[in-house]
N, C-alpha and C positions, 0 to 999 in steps of 0.2 A: 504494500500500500504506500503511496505517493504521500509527502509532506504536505500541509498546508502552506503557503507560501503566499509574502503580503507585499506589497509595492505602495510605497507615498508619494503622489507627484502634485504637481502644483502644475497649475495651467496662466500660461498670459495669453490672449488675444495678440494677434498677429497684429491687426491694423484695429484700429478706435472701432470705426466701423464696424467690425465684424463681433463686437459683443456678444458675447455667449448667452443671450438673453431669447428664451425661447418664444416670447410675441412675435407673431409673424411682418416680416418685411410689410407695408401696406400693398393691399392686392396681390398678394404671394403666401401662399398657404406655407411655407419652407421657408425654415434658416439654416444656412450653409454654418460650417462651424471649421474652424481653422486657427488654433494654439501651441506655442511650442510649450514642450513639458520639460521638468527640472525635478529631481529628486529632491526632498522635501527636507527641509532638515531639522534637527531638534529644537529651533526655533520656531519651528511652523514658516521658514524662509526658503526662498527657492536656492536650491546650490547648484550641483553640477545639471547642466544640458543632458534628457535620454533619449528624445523626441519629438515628434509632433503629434499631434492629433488631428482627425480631423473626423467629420461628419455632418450629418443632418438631425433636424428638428419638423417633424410633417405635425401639423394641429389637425388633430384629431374629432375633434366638435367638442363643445362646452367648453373647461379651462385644461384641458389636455392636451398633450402632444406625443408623437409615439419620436424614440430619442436611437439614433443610430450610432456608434460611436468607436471610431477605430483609433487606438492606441500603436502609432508607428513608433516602436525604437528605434533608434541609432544601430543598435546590434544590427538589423535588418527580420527583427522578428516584430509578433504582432500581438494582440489582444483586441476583441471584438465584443464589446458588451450592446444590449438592445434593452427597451423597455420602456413602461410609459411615463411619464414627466408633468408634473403640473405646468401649464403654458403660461398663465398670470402670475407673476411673482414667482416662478418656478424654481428659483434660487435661492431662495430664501431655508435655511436650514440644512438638513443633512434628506436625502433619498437616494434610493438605492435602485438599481437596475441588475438585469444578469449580463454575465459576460457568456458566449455564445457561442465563442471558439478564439481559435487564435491561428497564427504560423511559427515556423521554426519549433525552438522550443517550447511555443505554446499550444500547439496544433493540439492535441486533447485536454485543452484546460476547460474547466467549468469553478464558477463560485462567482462572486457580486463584487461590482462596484459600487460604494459608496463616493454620492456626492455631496459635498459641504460647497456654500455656492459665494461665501465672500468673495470677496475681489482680493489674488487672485482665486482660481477656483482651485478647490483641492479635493484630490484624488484619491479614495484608498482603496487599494487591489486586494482582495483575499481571494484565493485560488487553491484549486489541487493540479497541479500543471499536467497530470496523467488522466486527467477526466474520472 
């Protein structure tokens, strides 16, 4: 049986614009999502560079959104969590999604991402990387 295995990243927005704020663009049901990621550090500070992320945001109806979300490493592996998101103030507090697969060393992982949505946003991976 595989370990448990946890990852803390921290998320910035690439550009102003691209805010990780799941209200939809006006007349665009979809927000594009585009962050580089930083391991997190005993400061709750961002330290070294691991990736990007990137994804979408589709709204759902009422204050929902269904949240796509791919975690690119550096190494060149991956993590893929999915799930659905409050749309209004979605950010606000901690929620959780599943992770859904991955690549490389991740290719049979399952277990949950937790989101904590201050600025920036931060990430916690808990995983069995063997599925």
């Amino acid at each position: 049986m595989e370990s448990q295995m946890e990852l803390s990243l921290i998320g910035h927005d690439v550009r102003d614009d691209d805010a990780f704020d799941l209200a939809p663009i006006p007349d665009l049901p979809v927000r594009p999502i585009h962050q580089v990621l930083h391991v997190q550090n005993k400061d709750w500070e961002a330290g070294e560079r691991v990736g990007e992320l990137f994804g979408c945001a589709v709204r759902a109806g009422g204050d929902r959104a269904i949240c796509i979300l791919d975690f690119r490493l550096d190494s060149g592996d991956s993590l893929v969590a999915t799930g659905m998101l409050d749309a209004e103030h979605a950010w606000e507090g901690v929620r959780s999604i599943a992770i859904t697969g991955g690549t490389g060393e991740y290719v049979r992982a399952a277990g949950v991402v937790t989101v904590e949505t201050r600025n920036p946003k931060r990430y916690g991976i808990s995983f069995n990387p063997g599925g």
